[in-house]
C-alpha positions, 0 to 999 in steps of 0.5 A, spaced: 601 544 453 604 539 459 603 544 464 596 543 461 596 536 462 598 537 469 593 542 471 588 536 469 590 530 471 590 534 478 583 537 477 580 530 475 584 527 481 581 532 486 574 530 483 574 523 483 576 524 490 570 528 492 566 525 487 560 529 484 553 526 485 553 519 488 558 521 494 554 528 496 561 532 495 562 537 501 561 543 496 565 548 500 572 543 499 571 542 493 571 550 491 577 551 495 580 545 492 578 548 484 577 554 485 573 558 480 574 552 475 569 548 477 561 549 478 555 544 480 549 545 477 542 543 476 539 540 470 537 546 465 541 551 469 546 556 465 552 560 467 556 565 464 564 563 463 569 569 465 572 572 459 579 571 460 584 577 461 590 579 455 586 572 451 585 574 444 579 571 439 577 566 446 573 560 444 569 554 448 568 548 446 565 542 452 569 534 451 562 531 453 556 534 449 552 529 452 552 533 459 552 540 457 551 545 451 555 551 450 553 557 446 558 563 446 561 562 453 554 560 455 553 553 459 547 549 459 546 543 463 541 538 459 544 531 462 547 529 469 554 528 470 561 531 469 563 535 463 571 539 462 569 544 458 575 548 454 577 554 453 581 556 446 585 562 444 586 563 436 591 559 435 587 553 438 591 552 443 588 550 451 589 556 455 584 554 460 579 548 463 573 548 467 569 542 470 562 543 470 557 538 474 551 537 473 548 533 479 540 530 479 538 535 485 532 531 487 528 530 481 523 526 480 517 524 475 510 522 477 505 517 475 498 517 475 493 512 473 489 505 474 493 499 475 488 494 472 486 495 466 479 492 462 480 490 455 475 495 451 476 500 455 482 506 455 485 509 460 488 516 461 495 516 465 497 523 467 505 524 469 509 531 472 515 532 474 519 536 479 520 541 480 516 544 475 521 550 472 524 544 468 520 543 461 513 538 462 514 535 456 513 526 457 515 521 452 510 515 453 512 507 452 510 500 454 513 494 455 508 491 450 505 493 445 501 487 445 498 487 451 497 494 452 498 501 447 500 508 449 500 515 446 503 521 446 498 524 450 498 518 455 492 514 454 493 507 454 489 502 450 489 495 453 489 490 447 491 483 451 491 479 458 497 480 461 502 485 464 506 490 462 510 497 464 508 504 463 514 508 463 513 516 463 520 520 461 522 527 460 523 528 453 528 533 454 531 529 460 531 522 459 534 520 465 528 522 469 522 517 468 517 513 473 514 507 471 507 503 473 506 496 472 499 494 469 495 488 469 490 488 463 485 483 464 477 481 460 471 480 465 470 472 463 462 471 463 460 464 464 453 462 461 447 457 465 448 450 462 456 450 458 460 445 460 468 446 460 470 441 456 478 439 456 482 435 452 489 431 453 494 435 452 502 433 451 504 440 452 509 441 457 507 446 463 513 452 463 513 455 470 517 460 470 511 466 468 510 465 475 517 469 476 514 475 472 507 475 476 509 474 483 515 479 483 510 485 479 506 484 484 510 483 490 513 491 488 505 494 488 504 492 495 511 493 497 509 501 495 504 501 500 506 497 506 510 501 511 513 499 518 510 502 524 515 502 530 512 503 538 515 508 543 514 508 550 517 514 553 520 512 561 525 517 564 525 522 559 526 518 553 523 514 547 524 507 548 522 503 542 516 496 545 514 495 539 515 493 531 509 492 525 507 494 519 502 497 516 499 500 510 496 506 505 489 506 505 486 514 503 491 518 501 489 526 501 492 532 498 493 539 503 494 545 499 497 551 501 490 554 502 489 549 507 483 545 503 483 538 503 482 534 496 480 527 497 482 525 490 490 526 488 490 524 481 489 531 478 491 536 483 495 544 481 502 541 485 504 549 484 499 550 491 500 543 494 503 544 501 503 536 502 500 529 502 496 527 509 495 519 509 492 514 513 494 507 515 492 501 518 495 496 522 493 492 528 490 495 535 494 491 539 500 494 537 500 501 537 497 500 545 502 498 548 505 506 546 504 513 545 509 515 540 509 512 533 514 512 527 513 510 520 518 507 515 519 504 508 525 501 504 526 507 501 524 512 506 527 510 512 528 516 515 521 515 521 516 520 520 511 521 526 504 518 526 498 520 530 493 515 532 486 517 530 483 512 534 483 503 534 477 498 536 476 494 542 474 489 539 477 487 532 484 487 532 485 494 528 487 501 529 486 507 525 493 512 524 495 518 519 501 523 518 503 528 513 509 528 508 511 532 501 513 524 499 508 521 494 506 514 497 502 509 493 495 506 496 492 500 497 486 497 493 482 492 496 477 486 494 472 484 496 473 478 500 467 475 499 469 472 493 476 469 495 476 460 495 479 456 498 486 454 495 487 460 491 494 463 492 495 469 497 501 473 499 502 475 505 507 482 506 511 486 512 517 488 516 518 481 519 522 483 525 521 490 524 526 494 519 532 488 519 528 484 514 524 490 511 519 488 505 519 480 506 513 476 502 511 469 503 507 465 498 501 461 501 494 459 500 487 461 503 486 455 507 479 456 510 475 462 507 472 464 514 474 462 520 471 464 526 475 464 533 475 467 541 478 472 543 480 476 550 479 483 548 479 486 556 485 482 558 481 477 564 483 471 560 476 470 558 475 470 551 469 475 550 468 476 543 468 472 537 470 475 529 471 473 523 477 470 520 481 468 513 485 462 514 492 462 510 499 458 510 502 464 508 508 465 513 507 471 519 513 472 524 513 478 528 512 485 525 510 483 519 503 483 523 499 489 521 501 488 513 497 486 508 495 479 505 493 480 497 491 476 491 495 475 485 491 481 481 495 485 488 490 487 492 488 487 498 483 481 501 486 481 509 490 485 514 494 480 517 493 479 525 496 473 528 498 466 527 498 459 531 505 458 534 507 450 537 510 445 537 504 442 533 502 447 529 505 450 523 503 455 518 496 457 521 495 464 519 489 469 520 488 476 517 482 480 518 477 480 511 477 486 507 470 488 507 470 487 515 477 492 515 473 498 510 467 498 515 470 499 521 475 503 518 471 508 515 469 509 523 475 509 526 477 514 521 473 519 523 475 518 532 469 514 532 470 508 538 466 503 535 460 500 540 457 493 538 451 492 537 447 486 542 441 482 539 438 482 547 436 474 546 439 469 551 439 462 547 442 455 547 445 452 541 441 447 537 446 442 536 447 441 543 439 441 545 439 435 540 445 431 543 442 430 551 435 428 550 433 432 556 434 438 553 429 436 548 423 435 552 425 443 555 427 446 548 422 443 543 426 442 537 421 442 530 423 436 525 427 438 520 432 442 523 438 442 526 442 447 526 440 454 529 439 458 535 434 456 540 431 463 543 430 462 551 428 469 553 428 476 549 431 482 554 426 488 554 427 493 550 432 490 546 434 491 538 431 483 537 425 484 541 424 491 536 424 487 531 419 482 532 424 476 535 419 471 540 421 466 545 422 459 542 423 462 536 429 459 533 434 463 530 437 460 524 441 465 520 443 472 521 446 477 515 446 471 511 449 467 514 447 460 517 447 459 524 451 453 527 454 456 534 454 462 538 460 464 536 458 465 530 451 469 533 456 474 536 462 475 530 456 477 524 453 482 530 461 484 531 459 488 524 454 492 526 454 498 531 449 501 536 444 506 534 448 507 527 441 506 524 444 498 520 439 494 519 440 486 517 435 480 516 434 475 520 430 468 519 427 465 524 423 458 524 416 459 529 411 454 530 414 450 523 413 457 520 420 460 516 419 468 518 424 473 516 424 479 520 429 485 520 433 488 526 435 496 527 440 496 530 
């Protein structure tokens, strides 16, 4: 019996030294070091012990039946962890002890399904588990049941605001689960000629819901947001030049056919081969490279991206790369429909991977801001575009990263930021509904070419400030704003479509016209011969006339 003991004592030493899962044991010493009384197995995997020579009556019997089921001579692993199985002869005596570790052996569970959810309506969440020799049954929970249900089938019925945690385990393995944070919310309707009445009230506002809203969020749009390092190669070598961020915004699956499956949500992962995805980050980044890697917090290793194609003008690059990992996407507002004063939060890898998946709380400051850019490197600024404002903190290689609101969607993608001595916190991101037009181009290679209205023009703002251009460029009582029309090149999309000399132009796609910069940044969404159209409104002789441009 002591001899046991010993015998024991010198194993769990020898193991604790080696360790078993978390420390990735060399597996060559430790059999070397056990012999034939350790095994390492993966979940549900069996192995037959040996029936021991000369022994009669020989039984087994496992000090941790958490770990491992045993039938006969027969091990099963159902949990990870170390398990010491006995063996017995008939008169109950130890004559022999086996280690048995069950390591994880990359397994994993994954979710899909909504992340915003509408009360009324049910939702259907599927989960798999990898790989997919081990038993598929789930077991379904939430967080709170009072804000949103769930079956065993995965359907969940979202009953109030707020959010909650879906979680999926494996029914035999509960060690193995994935969860999905959801925002339950109800479309509020707002009738004509209601009045919002509200009354004093003595109630002391708790601040600390803030903790559980932020970090939910902060965590979804951590999962799409990758950091993107710049190589130039010199003398043979890839020299690092540049660091940003970046973010998921289409994801498709590859199958071992080679079909290519936009939707990802229901796919037969027994044929998948792998995931190709694609990502957004800022133009002026990725120029100064020919080699790009990806990264996030919790695949550090850098994957190998390739440019698909960037636009001279707006600040944006288009760029894709394959991996087996399942990466999340992003979710984009309408960015139409932000205000001034709603908190925003900007996220990305300030200073690159040494403060990876840093967030900084601020407020949209000025909804649309435009301002002039040098897009050809002459230090002239020749080109205008549309800008958020924010005062959430961008440092360098956080641009590129996204700029989401408090339902974790994306309203921007972060782009510059004014810095001096007597400026702080001034922020830019690019509007969402901006980025989606032009990515849908740069994803498929095409250099995008902006459309020119053929018109040259002078403000009337500054025809009204010098009388002496008034007698010139006669402006009709009432107005003052808008683009005063001085010749129509020929041939061009304005003269197409109606535009006459003296005509002033007074807004475009919608929006009022003030300055020039305004002029050429709503011309910055359209492209040439892309068969675009937009109105225009143009005041001629005292008469309002709307005309349409093709561009």
């Amino acid at each position: 019996m002591k001899k046991n003991i010993i015998l024991l004592f010198l194993l769990l030493i020898s193991f604790s030294l080696y360790g078993c899962i978390n420390n990735k044991p060399n597996n060559n010493e430790i059999q070397i070091s056990l012999s034939n009384d350790y095994y390492e197995l993966s979940l549900d995997e069996k192995i037959e012990l040996p029936i021991l020579i000369n022994d009669e009556a020989i039984y087994y019997q496992a000090e941790e039946e958490n770990v491992i089921q045993i039938e006969n001579n027969i091990v099963t692993a159902i949990h990870e962890g170390t398990a010491v199985v006995n063996a017995y002869n008939e008169e109950k005596e130890i004559i022999k002890k086996y280690v048995i570790c069950v390591k994880e052996d990359n397994t994993y569970l994954t979710i899909t399904g909504n992340s915003y959810l509408l009360i009324d309506q049910t939702y259907q969440y599927q989960a798999s588990i990898y790989p997919e020799s081990l038993n598929q049954d789930i077991t379904w929970h939430s967080s709170d049941t009072s804000i949103v249900k769930i079956d065993n089938t995965g359907k969940a019925t979202p009953v109030g605001e707020g959010l909650a945690t879906i979680t999926a385990y494996s029914s035999l393995h509960p060690e193995i689960y994935n969860s999905i944070i959801v925002l339950v919310y109800k479309n509020v309707i707002f009738e004509e000629g209601v009045k919002n009445n509200y009354e004093h009230s003595d109630e002391v506002l708790d601040g600390s819901g803030l903790t559980s809203l932020f970090y939910p969020l902060i965590r979804q749009a951590c999962s799409f947001t990758l950091g993107i390092n710049v190589y130039q190669k010199a003398f043979a070598k890839d020299n690092m030049v540049n660091t940003a961020s970046a973010l998921i915004y289409k994801r498709q699956a590859i199958m071992q056919n080679g079909e290519i499956i936009d939707d990802t949500s229901n796919i037969d992962m027994k044929n998948l081969k792998t995931y190709k995805y694609y990502i957004i980050t800022n133009r002026k980044i990725i120029q100064s490279g020919n080699k790009f890697g990806v990264y996030n917090r919790d695949f550090q290793n850098e994957i190998e991206a390739m440019l698909v194609e960037y636009d001279d003008k707006v600040d944006l690059a288009v760029l894709t790369f394959e991996s087996g990992a399942y990466f999340s996407v992003a979710k984009f507002a309408d960015s139409d429909n932000i205000k001034q004063g709603e908190f925003c939060l900007a996220i990305g890898n300030h200073f690159g991977a040494n403060l990876i998946d840093t967030a900084s709380l601020g407020i949209i400051s000025y909804v649309k801001r435009y301002l002039s850019d040098d897009t050809d490197g002459d230090d002239v600024n020749d080109w205008d575009s549309e800008y958020i404002q924010h005062d959430a903190a961008i440092n360098e290689g956080s641009n590129g990263g996204p700029l989401i609101n408090l339902k974790g969607e994306v309203i921007g993608i972060n782009t510059m930021k004014v810095s001096s001595l007597k400026v702080e916190d001034m922020g830019f991101a690019i509007p969402s509904n901006l980025v989606l037009d032009i990515v849908s181009m740069l994803e498929q290679g095409i250099h995008p070419q902006r459309a020119l209205l053929g018109v040259t023009a002078i403000e009337v703002r500054t025809i009204l400030s010098d009388e002496s251009y008034m007698q010139e460029y006669p402006i009709p009582e009432g107005i003052n704003y808008g683009i005063y029309v001085d010749s129509i090149t020929s041939g061009g999309v304005a003269e197409k479509a109606g535009v006459q000399p003296k005509d002033i132009i007074l807004s475009i796609n919608g929006v009022e016209i003030w300055h020039t910069y305004m002029l050429r940044a709503e011309l910055s969404k359209f492209i040439i011969n892309s068969g675009q159209k937009c109105d225009i409104i143009v005041c001629r002789n005292g008469q309002f006339i709307t005309l349409t441009v093709e561009f």
